[in-house]
C-alpha positions as CSV (number, residue, x, y, z in Angstrom):
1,X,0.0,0.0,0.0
2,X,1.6,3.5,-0.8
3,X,2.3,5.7,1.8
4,X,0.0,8.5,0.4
5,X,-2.9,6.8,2.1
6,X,-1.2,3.7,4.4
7,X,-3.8,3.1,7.7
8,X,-2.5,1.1,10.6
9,X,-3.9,-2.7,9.6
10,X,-7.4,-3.6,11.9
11,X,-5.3,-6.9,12.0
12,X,-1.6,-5.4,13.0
13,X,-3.5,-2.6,15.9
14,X,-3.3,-5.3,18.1
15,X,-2.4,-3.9,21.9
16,X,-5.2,-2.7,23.9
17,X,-6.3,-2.5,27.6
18,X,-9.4,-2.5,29.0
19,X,-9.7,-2.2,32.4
20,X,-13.1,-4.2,33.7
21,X,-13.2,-3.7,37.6
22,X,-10.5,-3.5,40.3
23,X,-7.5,-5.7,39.4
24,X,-9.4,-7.2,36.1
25,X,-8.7,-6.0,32.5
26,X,-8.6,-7.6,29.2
27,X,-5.5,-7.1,27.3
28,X,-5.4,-7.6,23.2
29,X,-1.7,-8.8,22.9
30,X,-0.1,-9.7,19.3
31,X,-3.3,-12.3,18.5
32,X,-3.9,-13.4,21.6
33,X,-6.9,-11.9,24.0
34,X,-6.1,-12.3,27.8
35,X,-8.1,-11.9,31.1
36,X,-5.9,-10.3,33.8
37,X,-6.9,-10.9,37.3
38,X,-4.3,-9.0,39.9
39,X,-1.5,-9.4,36.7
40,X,-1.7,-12.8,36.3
41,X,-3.1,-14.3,33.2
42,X,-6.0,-16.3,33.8
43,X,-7.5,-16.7,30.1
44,X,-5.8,-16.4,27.2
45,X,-7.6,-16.9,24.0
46,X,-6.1,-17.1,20.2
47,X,-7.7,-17.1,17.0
48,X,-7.6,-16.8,13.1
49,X,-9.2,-16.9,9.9
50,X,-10.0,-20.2,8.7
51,X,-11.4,-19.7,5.1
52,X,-14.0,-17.3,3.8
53,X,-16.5,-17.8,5.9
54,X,-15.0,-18.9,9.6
55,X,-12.8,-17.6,12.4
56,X,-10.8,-20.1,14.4
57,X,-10.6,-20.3,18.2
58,X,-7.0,-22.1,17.9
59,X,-5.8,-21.8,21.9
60,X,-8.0,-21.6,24.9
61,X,-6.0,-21.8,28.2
62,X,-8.1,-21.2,31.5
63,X,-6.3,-21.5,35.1
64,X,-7.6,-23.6,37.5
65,X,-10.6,-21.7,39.3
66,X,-11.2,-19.0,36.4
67,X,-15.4,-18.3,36.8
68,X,-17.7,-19.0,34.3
69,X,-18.5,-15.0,33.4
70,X,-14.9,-14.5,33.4
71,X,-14.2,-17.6,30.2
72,X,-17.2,-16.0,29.0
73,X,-15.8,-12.6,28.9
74,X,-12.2,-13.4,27.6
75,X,-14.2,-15.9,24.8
76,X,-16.1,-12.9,24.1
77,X,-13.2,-10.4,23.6
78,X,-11.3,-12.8,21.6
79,X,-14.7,-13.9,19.0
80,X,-15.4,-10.2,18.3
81,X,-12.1,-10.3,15.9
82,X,-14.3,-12.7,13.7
83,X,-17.0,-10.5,13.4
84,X,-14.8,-7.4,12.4
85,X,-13.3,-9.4,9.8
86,X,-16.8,-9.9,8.6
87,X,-17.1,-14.1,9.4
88,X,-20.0,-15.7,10.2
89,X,-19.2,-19.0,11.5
90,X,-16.7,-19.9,14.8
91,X,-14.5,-23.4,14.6
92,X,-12.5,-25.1,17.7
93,X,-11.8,-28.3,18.3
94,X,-14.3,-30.8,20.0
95,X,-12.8,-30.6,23.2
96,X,-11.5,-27.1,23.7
97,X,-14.4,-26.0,26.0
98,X,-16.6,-27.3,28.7
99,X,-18.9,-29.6,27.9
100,X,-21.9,-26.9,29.0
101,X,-20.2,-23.9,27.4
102,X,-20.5,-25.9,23.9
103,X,-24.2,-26.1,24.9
104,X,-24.4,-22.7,25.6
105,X,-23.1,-21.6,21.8
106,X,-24.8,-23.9,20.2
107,X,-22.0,-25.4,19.1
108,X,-22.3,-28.8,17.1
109,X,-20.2,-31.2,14.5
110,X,-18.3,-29.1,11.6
111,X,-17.5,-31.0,8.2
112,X,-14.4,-31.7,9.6
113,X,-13.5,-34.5,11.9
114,X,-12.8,-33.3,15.5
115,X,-14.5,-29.9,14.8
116,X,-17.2,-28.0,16.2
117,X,-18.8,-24.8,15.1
118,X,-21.3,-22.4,16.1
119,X,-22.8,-19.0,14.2
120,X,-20.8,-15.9,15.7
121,X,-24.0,-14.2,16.2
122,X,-25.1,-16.7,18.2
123,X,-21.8,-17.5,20.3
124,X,-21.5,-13.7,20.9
125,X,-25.0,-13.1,22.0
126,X,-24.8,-16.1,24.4
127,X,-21.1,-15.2,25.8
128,X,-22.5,-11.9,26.5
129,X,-25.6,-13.1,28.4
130,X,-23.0,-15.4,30.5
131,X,-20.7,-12.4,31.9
132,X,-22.9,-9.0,31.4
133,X,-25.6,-9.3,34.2
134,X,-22.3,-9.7,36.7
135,X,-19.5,-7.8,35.3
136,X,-19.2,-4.0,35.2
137,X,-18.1,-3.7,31.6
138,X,-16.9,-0.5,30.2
139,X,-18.3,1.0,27.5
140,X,-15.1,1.1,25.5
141,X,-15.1,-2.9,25.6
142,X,-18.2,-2.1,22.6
143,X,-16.6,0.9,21.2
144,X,-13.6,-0.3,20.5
145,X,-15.3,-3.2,18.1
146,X,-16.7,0.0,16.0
147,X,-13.8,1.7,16.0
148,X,-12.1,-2.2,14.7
149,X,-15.0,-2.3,12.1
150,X,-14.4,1.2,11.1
151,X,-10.5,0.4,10.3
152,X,-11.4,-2.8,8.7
153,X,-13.3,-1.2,6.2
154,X,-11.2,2.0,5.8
155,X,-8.0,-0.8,5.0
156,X,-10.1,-2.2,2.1
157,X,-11.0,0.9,0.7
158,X,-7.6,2.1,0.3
159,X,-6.5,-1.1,-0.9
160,X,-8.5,-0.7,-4.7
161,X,-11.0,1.7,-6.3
162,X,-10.6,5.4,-6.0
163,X,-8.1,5.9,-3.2
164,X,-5.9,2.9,-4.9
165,X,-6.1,4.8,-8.6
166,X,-5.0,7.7,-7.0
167,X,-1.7,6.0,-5.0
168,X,-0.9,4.6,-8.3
169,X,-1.3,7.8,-10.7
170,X,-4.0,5.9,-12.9
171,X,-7.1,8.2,-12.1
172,X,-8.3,10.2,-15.2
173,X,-9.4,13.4,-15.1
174,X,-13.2,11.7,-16.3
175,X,-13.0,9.3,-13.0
176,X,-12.2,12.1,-11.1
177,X,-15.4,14.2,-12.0
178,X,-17.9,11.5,-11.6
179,X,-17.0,10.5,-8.5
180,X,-17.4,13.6,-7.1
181,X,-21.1,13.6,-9.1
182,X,-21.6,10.5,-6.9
183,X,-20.3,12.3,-4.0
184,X,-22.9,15.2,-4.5
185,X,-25.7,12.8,-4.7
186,X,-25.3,11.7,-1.2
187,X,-23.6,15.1,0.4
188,X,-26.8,17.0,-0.5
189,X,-28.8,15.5,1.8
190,X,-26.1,15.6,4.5
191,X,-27.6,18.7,6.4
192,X,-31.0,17.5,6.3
193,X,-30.0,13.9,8.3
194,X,-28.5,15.9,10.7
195,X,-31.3,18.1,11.3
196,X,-33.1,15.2,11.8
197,X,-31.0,13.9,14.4
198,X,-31.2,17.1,16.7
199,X,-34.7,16.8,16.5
200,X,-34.5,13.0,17.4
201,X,-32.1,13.6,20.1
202,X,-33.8,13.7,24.4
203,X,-30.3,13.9,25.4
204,X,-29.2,17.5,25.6
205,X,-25.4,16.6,25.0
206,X,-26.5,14.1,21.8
207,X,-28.1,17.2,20.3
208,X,-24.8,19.7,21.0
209,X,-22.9,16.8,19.6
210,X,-25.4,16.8,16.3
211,X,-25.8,20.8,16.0
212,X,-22.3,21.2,15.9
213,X,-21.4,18.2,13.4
214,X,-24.5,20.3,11.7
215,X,-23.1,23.8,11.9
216,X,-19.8,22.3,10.1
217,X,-21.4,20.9,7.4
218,X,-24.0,23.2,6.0
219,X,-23.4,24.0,2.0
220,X,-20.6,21.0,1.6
221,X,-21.9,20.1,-1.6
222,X,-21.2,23.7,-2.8
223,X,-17.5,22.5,-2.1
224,X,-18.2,19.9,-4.5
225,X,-19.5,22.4,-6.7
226,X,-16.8,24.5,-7.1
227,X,-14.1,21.8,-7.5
228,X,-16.1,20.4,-10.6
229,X,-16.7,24.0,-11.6
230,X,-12.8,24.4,-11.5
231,X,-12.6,21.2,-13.5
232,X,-14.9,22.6,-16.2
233,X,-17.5,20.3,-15.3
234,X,-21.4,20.4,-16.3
235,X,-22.0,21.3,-12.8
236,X,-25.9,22.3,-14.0
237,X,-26.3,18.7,-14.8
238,X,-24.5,17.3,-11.3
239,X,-26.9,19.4,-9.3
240,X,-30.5,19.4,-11.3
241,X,-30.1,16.3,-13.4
242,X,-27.8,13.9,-12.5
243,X,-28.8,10.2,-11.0
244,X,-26.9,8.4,-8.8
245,X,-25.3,4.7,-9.2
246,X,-26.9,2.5,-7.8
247,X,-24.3,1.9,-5.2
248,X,-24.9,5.6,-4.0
249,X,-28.5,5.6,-4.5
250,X,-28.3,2.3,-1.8
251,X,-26.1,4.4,0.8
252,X,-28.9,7.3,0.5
253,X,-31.6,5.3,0.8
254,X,-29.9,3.8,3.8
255,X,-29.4,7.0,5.2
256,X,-33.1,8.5,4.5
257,X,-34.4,4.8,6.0
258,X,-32.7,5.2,9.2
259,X,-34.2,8.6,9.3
260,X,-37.5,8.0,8.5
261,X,-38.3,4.6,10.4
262,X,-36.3,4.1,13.4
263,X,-36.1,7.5,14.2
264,X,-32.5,6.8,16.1
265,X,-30.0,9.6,16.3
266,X,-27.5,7.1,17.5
267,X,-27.6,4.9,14.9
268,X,-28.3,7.1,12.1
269,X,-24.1,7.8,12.8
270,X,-23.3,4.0,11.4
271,X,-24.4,5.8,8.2
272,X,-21.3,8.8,8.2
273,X,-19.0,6.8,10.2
274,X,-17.1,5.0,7.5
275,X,-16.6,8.0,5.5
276,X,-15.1,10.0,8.3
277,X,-12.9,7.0,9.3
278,X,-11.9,7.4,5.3
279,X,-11.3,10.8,5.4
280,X,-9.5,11.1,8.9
281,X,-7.4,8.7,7.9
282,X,-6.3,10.9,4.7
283,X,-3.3,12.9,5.0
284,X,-1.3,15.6,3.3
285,X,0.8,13.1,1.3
286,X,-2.6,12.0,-0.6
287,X,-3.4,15.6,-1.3
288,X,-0.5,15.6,-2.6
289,X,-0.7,13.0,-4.7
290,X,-4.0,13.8,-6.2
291,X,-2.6,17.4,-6.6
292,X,-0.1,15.9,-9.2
293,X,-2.6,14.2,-11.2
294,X,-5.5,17.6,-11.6
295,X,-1.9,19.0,-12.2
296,X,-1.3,16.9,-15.0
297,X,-4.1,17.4,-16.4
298,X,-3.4,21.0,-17.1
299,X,-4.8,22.7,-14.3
300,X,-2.2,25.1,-12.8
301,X,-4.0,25.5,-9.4
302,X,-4.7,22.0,-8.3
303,X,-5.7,22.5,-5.1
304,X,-9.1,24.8,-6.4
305,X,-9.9,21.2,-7.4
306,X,-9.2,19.0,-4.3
307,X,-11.2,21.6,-1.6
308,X,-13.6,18.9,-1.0
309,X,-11.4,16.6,0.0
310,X,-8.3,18.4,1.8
311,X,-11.4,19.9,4.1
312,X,-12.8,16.8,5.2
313,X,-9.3,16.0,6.4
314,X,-9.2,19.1,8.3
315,X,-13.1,18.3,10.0
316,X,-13.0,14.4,10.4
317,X,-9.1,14.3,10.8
318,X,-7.4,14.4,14.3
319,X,-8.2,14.3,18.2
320,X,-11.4,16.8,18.1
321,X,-12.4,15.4,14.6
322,X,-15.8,14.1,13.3
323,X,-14.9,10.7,14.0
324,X,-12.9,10.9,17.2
325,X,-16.0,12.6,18.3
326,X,-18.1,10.2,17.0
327,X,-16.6,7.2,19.3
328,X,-16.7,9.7,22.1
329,X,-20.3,9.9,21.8
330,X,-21.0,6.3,21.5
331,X,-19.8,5.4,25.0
332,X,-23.3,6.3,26.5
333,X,-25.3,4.6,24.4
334,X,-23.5,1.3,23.4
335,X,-23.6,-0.7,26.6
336,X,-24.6,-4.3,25.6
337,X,-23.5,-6.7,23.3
338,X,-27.6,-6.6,22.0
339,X,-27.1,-2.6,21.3
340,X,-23.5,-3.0,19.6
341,X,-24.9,-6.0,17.0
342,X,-27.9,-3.7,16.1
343,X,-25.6,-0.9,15.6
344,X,-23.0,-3.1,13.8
345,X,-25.1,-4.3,11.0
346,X,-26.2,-0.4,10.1
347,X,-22.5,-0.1,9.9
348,X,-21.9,-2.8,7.5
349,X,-24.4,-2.2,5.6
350,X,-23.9,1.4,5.1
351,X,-20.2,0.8,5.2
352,X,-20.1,-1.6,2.2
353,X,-22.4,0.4,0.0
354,X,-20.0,3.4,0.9
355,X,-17.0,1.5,-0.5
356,X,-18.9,0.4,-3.5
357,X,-19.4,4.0,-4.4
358,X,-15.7,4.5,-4.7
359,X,-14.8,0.7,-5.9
360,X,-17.4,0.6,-9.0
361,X,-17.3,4.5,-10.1
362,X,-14.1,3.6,-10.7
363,X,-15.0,-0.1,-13.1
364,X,-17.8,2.2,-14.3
365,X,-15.1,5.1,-15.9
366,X,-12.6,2.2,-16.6
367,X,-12.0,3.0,-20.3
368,X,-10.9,6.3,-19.2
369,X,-8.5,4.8,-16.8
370,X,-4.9,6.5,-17.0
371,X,-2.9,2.8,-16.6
372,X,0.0,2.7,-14.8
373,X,1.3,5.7,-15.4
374,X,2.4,7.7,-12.4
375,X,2.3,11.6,-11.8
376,X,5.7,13.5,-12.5
C-alpha cells in the first residue's frame, strides 16, 4: 500500500487494555486476547481466519478456578475479531471448551473430523448473556469493536478503487469528476439527516454533539460544486439532473431509511461513520498525490480542485475530529452486546455500500482509466 494513504492494519493494531473492575482487565496482545486478574493471566484466548466464511478459536488456556463470566468474557473479547473481519461461522476443536459452554453456543459437529462450530452471532449473543448481568463492563469494551469495524473497512478501501487509482497515478481526469457527481448525490442530503438527528435527540449533550457536526457541514456540496466548476465540469447537470449509481442511491436510501423509520439519532451515525474514518485517515501526502494528477491534467491550481477533499481531512481528521468525536459519543449509548450487534449491522451495511461507491465508479469510468502511469 503506498504511503499516500497507508492506515495502521485492523489486524496489525493489536495492543489494547481495558480495564473491567478493580485488578481485572482484558488485554489484546499480538493475537492473543487475555483476562488479567491481579496481573496474572488467567484466560488467554487465540484465534484466526479459517477460510471465507469462519474464524478459528486455535488456543484456549483457562487456570484452574477461572469463573464462568470470566471464560465467557475473555471468549467474548477474543470472538469479536471474527466479526470485524466480517465471518459468520466460529471453529475449535471438539474438546476445547466445557462440555456446557458448547451447549451454551450452540455449538455442534463441523464438516471436519474433530470440529465444532457455532454462528458468531449466536456464540456472541450467548457469551454476553454469561458475563454482562455480573461484570461491570466498560463502555469502551463495545466501542472499541466499532472503531475495529471502522478500520477494517477503511484498509479495504484504500486497498482498490478510488483511493488505490490515486496512490498509483492511474485516475483520469473523467474518474475524477464522476466521483465527485456520486459524492454530491449523497452530500446533499447531509444537512437535512443531521437536522433530523437534533430533532431526534432527548439527550441534551447528543443534540450539541449533532448541532455542531451540523453547523460544520452546511453547504458542503457547494465544495463539491466548485471543484467540478474548476474542473470545467457540467455542474448544471450534477446538481438538477444527474442520478446516482446504484451503489450511492443504496447508501442514500440507507441513510433517509434510518431517518425516517427508526427515528434513532445514534444509529443514524453508522451511516457517516465510514466515511469520516476514510477521510481522517487521509493525510497531506494524498493531497499531494491527487494534486499531481489535476496537475497533469493542465490545471495550474490543483488544489481549487481538491477543496472537497483536503477539508474533510481538516473536520473528520485528528483528536477533536468528526470521528474521534463520533466514538466519544458512543460510549453512552452502546452498553450491551444486543445494542453494539444492532448498531454493527447499520454499519456494515452502510459501510459496504459506501466503499462500493468508490470501488465501481471507478470499473464504471474504466475506459478512461490512466494505466500505470504515475504523476511526474
Amino acid at each position: 500500500m503506498q504511503e499516500a494513504i497507508a492506515v495502521e492494519s485492523s489486524s496489525t493494531k493489536n495492543t489494547s487494555r481495558i480495564e473491567i473492575g478493580p485488578g481485572v482487565a482484558l488485554l489484546r496482545n499480538g493475537s492473543s486476547d487475555e483476562l488479567q486478574v491481579q496481573g496474572q493471566t488467567v484466560v488467554a484466548v487465540d484465534g484466526c481466519a479459517a477460510g471465507a466464511n469462519a474464524w478459528s478459536l486455535t488456543r484456549i488456556s483457562a487456570a484452574p478456578g477461572v469463573t464462568h463470566e470470566q471464560l465467557c468474557l475473555a471468549l467474548y473479547a477474543a470472538l469479536r475479531r471474527g466479526r470485524v473481519e466480517r465471518k459468520t461461522v466460529v471453529t475449535m476443536d471438539a474438546g476445547a471448551l466445557r462440555p456446557e459452554l458448547l451447549e451454551q453456543l450452540q455449538a455442534t459437529p463441523a464438516r471436519e473430523p474433530g470440529k465444532l462450530a457455532a454462528r458468531i452471532d449466536v456464540a456472541l449473543s450467548k457469551l454476553a448473556q454469561g458475563f454482562e448481568p455480573l461484570l461491570a463492563v466498560p463502555a469502551e469494551l463495545y466501542v472499541q469493536e466499532v472503531a475495529d469495524t471502522v478500520r477494517a473497512h477503511v484498509e479495504s478501501a484504500f486497498s482498490e478503487g478510488f483511493f488505490r487509482s490515486v496512490a498509483d497515478g492511474r485516475l483520469s481526469k473523467q474518474q475524477y469528476v464522476y466521483i465527485l457527481a456520486q459524492q454530491h448525490a449523497y452530500v446533499r442530503y447531509t444537512t437535512r439527516i443531521l437536522g433530523y438527528c437534533v430533532a431526534y435527540s432527548d439527550d441534551s449533550a447528543l443534540r450539541k454533539h449533532f448541532a455542531k457536526h451540523l453547523s460544520e457541514e452546511v453547504n458542503h456540496e457547494k465544495i463539491l460544486e466548485a471543484d467540478l466548476a474548476y474542473l470545467g465540469a457540467d455542474v448544471e447537470y450534477v446538481v438538477r439532473d444527474f442520478e446516482p449509481n446504484p451503489a450511492t442511491l443504496q447508501f442514500v436510501l440507507g441513510e433517509l431509511a434510518l431517518v425516517s423509520h427508526f427515528h434513532d439519532p445514534v444509529l443514524l451515525t453508522a451511516a457517516p461513520l465510514v466515511a469520516e474514518g476514510i477521510s481522517g485517515h487521509l493525510g497531506r501526502a494524498f493531497i499531494d498525490r491527487l494534486e499531481q494528477l489535476v496537475r497533469s491534467w493542465g490545471h495550474a491550481e490543483p488544489e481549487r480542485a481538491t477543496r472537497f477533499f483536503s477539508s474533510h481531512i481538516e473536520y473528520d481528521g485528528g483528536d477533536d475530529g468528526h470521528f474521534e468525536g463520533s466514538m466519544r459519543m458512543l460510549h453512552p449509548h452502546l452498553t450491551s452486546e444486543r445494542l453494539l450487534r444492532r448498531y454493527l449491522a447499520a454499519l456494515h451495511s452502510l459501510g459496504q455500500c459506501f466503499l462500493r461507491i468508490y470501488r465501481e465508479s471507478m470499473s464504471e469510468t474504466d475506459i478512461w482509466s490512466a494505466g500505470s502511469a504515475r504523476p511526474q
